[in-house]
RODO-2510 file (C-alpha; in nm, 4 decimals, decimal comma):
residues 308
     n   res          X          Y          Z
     1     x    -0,8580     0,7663    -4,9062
     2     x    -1,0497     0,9009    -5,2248
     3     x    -1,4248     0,9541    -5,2248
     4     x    -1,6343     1,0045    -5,5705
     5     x    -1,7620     1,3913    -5,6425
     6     x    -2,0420     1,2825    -5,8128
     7     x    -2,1639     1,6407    -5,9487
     8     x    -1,7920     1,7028    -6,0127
     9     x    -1,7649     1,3767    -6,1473
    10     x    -1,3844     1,3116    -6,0451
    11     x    -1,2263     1,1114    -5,7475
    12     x    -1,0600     1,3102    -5,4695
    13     x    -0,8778     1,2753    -5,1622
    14     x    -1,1171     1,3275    -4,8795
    15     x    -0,8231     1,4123    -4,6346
    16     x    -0,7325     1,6902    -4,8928
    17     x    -1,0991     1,8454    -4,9192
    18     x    -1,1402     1,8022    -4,5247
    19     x    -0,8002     1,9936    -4,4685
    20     x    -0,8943     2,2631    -4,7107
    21     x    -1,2235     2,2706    -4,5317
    22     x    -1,0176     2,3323    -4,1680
    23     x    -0,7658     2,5356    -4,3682
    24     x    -0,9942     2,8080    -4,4311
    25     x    -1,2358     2,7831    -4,1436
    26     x    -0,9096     2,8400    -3,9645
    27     x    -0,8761     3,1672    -4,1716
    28     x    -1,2395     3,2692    -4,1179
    29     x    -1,2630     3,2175    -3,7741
    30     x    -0,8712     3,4165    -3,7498
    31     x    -0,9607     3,6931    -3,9399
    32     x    -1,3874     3,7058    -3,8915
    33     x    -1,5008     3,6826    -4,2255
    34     x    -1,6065     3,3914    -4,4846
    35     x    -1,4018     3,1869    -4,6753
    36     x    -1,5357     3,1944    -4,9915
    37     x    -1,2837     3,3882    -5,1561
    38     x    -1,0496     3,1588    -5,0721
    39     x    -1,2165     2,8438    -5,0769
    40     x    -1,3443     2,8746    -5,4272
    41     x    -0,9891     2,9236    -5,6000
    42     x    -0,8229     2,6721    -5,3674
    43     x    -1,1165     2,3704    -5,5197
    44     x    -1,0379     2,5200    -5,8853
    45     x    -0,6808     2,4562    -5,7776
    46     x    -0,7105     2,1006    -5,7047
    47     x    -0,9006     2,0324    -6,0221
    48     x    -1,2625     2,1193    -5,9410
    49     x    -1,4191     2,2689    -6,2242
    50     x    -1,4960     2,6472    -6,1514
    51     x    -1,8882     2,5944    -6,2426
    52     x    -1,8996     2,3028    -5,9534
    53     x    -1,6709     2,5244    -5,7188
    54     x    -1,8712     2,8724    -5,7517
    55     x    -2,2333     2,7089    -5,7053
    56     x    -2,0580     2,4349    -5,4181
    57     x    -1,8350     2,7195    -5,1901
    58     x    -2,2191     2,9124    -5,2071
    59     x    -2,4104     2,6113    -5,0275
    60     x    -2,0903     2,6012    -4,7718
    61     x    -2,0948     2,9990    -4,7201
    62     x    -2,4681     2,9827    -4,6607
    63     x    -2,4316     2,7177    -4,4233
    64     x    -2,0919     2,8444    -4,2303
    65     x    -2,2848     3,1797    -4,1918
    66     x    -2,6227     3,0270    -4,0417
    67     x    -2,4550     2,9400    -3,6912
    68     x    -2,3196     3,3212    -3,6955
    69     x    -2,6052     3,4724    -3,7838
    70     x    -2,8284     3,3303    -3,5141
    71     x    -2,5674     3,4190    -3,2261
    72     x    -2,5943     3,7904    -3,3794
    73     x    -2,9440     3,7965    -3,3730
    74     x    -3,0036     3,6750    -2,9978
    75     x    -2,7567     3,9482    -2,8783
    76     x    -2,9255     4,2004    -3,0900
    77     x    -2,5983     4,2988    -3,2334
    78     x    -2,7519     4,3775    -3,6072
    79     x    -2,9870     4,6081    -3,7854
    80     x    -3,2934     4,3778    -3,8877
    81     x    -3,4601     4,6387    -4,1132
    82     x    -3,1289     4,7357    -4,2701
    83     x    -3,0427     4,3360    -4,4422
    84     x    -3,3893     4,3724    -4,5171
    85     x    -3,3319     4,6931    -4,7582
    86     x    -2,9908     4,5210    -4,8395
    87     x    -3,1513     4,1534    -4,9002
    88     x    -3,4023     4,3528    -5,2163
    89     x    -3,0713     4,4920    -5,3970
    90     x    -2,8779     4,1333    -5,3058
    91     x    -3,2148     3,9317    -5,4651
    92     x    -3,2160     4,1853    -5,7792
    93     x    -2,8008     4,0927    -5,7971
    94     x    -2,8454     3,7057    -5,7478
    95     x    -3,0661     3,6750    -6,0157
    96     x    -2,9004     3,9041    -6,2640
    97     x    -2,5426     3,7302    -6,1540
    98     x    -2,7154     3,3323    -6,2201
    99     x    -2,8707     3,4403    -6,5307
   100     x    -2,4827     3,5977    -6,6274
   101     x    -2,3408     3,2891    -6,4888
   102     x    -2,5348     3,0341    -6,7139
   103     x    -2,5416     3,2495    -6,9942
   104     x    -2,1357     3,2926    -6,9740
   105     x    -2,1439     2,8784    -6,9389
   106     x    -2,3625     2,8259    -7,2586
   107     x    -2,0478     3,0192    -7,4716
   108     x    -1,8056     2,8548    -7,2632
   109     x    -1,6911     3,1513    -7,1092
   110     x    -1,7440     3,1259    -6,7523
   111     x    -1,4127     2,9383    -6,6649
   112     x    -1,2382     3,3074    -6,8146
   113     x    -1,4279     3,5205    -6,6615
   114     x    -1,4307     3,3930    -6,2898
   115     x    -1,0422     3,3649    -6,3248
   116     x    -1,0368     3,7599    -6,4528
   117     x    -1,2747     3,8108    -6,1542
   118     x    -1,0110     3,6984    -5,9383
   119     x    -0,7455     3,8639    -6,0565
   120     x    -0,8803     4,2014    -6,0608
   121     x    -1,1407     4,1443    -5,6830
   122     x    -0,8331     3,9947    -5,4918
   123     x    -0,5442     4,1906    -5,6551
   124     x    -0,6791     4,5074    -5,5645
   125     x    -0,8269     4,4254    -5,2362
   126     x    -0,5105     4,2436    -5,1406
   127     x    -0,3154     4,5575    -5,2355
   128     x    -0,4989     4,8125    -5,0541
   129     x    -0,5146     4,5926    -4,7841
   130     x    -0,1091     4,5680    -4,7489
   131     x    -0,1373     4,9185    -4,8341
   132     x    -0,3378     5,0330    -4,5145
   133     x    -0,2096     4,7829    -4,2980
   134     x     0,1648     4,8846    -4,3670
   135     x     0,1011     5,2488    -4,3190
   136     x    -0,1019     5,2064    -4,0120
   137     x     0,1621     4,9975    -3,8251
   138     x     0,4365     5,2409    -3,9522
   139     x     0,1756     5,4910    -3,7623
   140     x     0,2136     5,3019    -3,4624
   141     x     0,5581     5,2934    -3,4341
   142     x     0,6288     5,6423    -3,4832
   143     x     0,4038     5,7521    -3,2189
   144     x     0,1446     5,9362    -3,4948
   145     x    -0,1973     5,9616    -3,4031
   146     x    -0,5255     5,8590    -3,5862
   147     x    -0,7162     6,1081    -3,7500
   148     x    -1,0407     5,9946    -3,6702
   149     x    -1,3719     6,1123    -3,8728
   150     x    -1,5791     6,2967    -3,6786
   151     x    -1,8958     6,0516    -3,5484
   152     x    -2,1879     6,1445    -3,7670
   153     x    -1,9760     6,2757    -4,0378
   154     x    -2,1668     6,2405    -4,3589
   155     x    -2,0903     6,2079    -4,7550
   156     x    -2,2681     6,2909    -5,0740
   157     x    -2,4414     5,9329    -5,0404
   158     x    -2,6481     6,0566    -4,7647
   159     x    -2,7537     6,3708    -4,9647
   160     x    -2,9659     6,1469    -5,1842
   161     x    -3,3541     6,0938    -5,2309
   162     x    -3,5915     5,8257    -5,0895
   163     x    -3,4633     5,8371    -4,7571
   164     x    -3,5268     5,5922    -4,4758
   165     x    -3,4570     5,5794    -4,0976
   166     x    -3,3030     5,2694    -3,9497
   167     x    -3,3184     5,2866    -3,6083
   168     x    -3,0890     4,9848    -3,4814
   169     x    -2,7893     5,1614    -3,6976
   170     x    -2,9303     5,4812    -3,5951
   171     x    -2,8962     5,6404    -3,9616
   172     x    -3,1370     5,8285    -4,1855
   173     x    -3,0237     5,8036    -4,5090
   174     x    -3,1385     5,6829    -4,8689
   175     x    -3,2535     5,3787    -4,9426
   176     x    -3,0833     5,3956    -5,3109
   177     x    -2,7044     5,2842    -5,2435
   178     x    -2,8428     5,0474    -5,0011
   179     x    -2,9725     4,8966    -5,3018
   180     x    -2,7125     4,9120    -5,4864
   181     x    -2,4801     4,7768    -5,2106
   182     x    -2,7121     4,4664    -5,2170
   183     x    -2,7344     4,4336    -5,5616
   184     x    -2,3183     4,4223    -5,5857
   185     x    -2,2878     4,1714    -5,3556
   186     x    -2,5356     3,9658    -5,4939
   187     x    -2,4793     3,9876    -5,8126
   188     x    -2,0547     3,8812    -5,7087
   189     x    -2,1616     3,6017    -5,5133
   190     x    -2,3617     3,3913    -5,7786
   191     x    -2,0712     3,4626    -6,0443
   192     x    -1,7846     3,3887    -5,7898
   193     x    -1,9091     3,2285    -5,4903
   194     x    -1,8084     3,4889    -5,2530
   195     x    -2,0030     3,5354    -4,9585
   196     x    -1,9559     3,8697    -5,0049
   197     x    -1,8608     3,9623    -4,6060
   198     x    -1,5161     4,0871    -4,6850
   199     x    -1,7198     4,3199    -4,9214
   200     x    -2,0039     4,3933    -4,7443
   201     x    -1,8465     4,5301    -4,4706
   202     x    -1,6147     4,7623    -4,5580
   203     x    -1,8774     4,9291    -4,7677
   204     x    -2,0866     4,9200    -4,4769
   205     x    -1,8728     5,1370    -4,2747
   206     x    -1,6834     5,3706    -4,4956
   207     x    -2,0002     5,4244    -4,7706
   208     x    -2,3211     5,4219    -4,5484
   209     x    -2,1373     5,5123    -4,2008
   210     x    -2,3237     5,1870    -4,0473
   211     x    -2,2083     5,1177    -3,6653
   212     x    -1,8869     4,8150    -3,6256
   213     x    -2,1878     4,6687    -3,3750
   214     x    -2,4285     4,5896    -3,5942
   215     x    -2,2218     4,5519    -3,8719
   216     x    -2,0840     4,1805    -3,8821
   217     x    -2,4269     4,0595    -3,7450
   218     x    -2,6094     4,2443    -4,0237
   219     x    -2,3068     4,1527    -4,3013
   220     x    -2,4148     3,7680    -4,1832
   221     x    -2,7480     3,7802    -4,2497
   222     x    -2,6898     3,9095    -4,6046
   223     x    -2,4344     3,6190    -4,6630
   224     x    -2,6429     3,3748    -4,5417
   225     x    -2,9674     3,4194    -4,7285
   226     x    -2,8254     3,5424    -5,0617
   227     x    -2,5671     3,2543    -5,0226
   228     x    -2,8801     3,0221    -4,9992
   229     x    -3,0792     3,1985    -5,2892
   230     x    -2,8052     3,1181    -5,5011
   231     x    -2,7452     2,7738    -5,4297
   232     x    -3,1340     2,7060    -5,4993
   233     x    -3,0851     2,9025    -5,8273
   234     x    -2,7585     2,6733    -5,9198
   235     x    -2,9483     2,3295    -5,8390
   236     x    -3,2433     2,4153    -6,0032
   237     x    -3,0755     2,5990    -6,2911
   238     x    -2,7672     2,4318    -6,3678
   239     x    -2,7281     2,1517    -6,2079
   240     x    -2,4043     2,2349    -6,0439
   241     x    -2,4370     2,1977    -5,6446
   242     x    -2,2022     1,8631    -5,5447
   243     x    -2,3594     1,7661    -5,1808
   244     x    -2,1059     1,5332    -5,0633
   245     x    -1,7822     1,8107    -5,1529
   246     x    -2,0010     2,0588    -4,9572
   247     x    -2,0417     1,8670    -4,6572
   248     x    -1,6990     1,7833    -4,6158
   249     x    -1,6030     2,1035    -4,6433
   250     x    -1,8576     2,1888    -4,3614
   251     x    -1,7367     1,9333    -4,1443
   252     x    -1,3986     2,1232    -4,2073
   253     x    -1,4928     2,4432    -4,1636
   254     x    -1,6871     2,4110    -3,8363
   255     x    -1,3776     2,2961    -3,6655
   256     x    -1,1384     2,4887    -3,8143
   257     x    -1,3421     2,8368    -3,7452
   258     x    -1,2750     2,7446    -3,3074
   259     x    -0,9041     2,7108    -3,3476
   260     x    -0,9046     3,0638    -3,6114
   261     x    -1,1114     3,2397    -3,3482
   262     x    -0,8866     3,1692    -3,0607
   263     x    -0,5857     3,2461    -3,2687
   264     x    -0,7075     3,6220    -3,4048
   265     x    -0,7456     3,7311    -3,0244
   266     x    -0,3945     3,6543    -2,9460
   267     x    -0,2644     3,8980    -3,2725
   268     x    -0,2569     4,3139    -3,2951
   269     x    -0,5278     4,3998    -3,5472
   270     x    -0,3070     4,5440    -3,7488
   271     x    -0,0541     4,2404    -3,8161
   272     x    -0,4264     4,0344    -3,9009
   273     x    -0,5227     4,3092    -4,1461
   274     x    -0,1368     4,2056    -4,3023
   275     x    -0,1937     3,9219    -4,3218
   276     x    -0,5287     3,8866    -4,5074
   277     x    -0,4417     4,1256    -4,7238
   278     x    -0,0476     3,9519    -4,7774
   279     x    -0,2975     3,5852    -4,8397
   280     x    -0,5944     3,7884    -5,0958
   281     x    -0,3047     3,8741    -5,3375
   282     x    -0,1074     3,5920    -5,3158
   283     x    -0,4466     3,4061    -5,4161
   284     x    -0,4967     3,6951    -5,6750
   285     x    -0,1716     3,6638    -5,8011
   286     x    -0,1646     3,2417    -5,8433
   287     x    -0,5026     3,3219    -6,0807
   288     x    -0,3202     3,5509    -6,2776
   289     x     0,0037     3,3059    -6,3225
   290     x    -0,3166     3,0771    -6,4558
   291     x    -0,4440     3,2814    -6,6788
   292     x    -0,1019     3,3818    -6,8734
   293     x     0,1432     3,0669    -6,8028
   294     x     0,0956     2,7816    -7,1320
   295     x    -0,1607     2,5800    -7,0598
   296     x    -0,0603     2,1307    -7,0688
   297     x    -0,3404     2,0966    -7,3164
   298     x    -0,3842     2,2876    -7,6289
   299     x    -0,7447     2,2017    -7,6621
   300     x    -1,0672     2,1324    -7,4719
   301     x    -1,3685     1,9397    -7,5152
   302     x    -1,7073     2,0754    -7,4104
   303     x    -2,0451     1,9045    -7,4650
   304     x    -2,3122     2,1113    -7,6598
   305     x    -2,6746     2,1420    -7,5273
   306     x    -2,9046     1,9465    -7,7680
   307     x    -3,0461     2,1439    -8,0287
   308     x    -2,7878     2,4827    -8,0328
***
């Protein structure tokens, strides 16, 4: 059965949409993290045009990460003033990353540049992901132990100025690279329509030594309201939000996410950490393929704004 994308503006299958929509709620819920990364390059796959899938996947992020967030927030489990700090950097970002995003569209650049982003974003996570996740269960079956950091251990980020102290995380530490975290996460999101969790918190942990129990909670209210900034900026900027794709792929995602969850707590950690890492650069890898193989047509039509 096909439905009409009207933003889109092409027929698809809705069965197709609605089982990439449980496909990578599945994945979210498995692995605990949105599915933007994936969701995005699996709609330019099936013929979405990147524009429409970037500013689409950001409305469905937003949405997938509302539920999440408000289940974090009742147990307490994140750092309020934290997303706060990390919400002014992620603003800053969103609006530098729409303005990139429609400037990039204008010279007709946009479709090159999110594949490129792609390429490079999911290669290397994807390969340092194997990476670790190889090594670590090689660790575990030769009987090696961990070496741990010690708790409290600090780096040369927490030597800088303008300091702050956030009690829920229990850190005192400058508010400068939480800026700057915010701002990169932003500022990816509008141009690729990542949520930016897979991102967020690894740099959480490792860069600003945040606690794993406030992490996800405070990773989810980051998603969710720069995820919403940017789809207001999209609609109101370039037109670009397609209601009906996002809402199947809500309806997909919401029941897909249960059966993930279950899943991931029947796996080792390590084997999940594999396996993301084995699906990032296999998604990295098709976008390359893209971007080199022949293309069917030689040349491409795009309409010119009146007056340029």
């Amino acid at each position: 059965m096909e439905i009409y994308l009207p933003v889109a503006d092409l027929p698809v299958n809705v069965f197709l949409i609605l089982g990439m929509g449980l496909t990578v709620g599945f994945i979210s819920g498995m692995f605990g993290i949105g599915g933007g990364f994936l969701m995005t390059p699996l709609l330019i796959f099936v013929g979405i045009q990147p524009a429409v899938a970037v500013a689409t996947v950001a409305s469905h992020v937003a949405a997938s990460s509302f539920s999440g967030a408000i289940s974090y927030w009742r147990r307490r489990a994140l750092d309020l003033a934290l997303a706060l700090m990390l919400l002014i950097g992620g603003t800053a970002g969103t609006v530098a990353g729409i303005w990139l995003f429609t400037k990039l569209r204008e010279l007709g650049q946009l479709d090159i540049t999110i594949g490129l982003s792609y390429v490079i974003l999911l290669g290397s996570v994807g390969g340092l992901m194997v990476a670790e996740s190889l090594r670590s269960i090689a660790r575990a079956r030769s009987g090696a132990k961990v070496e741990l950091r010690r708790p409290g251990s600090h780096t040369w980020v927490h030597g800088l100025p303008l300091k702050m102290r956030f009690k829920q995380s229990r850190l005192y530490v400058s508010a400068i690279p939480v800026w700057g975290v915010g701002f990169i996460i932003g500022f990816v999101g509008a141009i690729m329509g990542i949520g930016g969790g897979f991102m967020l918190v690894p740099m959480l942990i490792y860069l600003l030594r945040v606690p794993t129990s406030v992490v996800i909670g405070t990773s989810m209210v980051v998603t969710l309201v720069t995820m919403a900034f940017a789809t207001v900026l999209h609609a109101a900027t370039n037109h670009l939000v397609d209601a009906v794709l996002a809402l199947i792929l809500m309806l997909g995602g919401v029941v897909g996410a249960q059966f993930g969850a279950r899943a991931g707590q029947r796996m080792p950690a390590d084997r999940l950490r594999l396996l993301l890492g084995i699906l990032v650069l296999a998604v990295g890898l098709r976008f390359a393929y893209d971007l080199v193989v022949a293309p069917t047509e030689r040349f491409t039509i795009r309409v010119m704004e009146s007056g340029s």
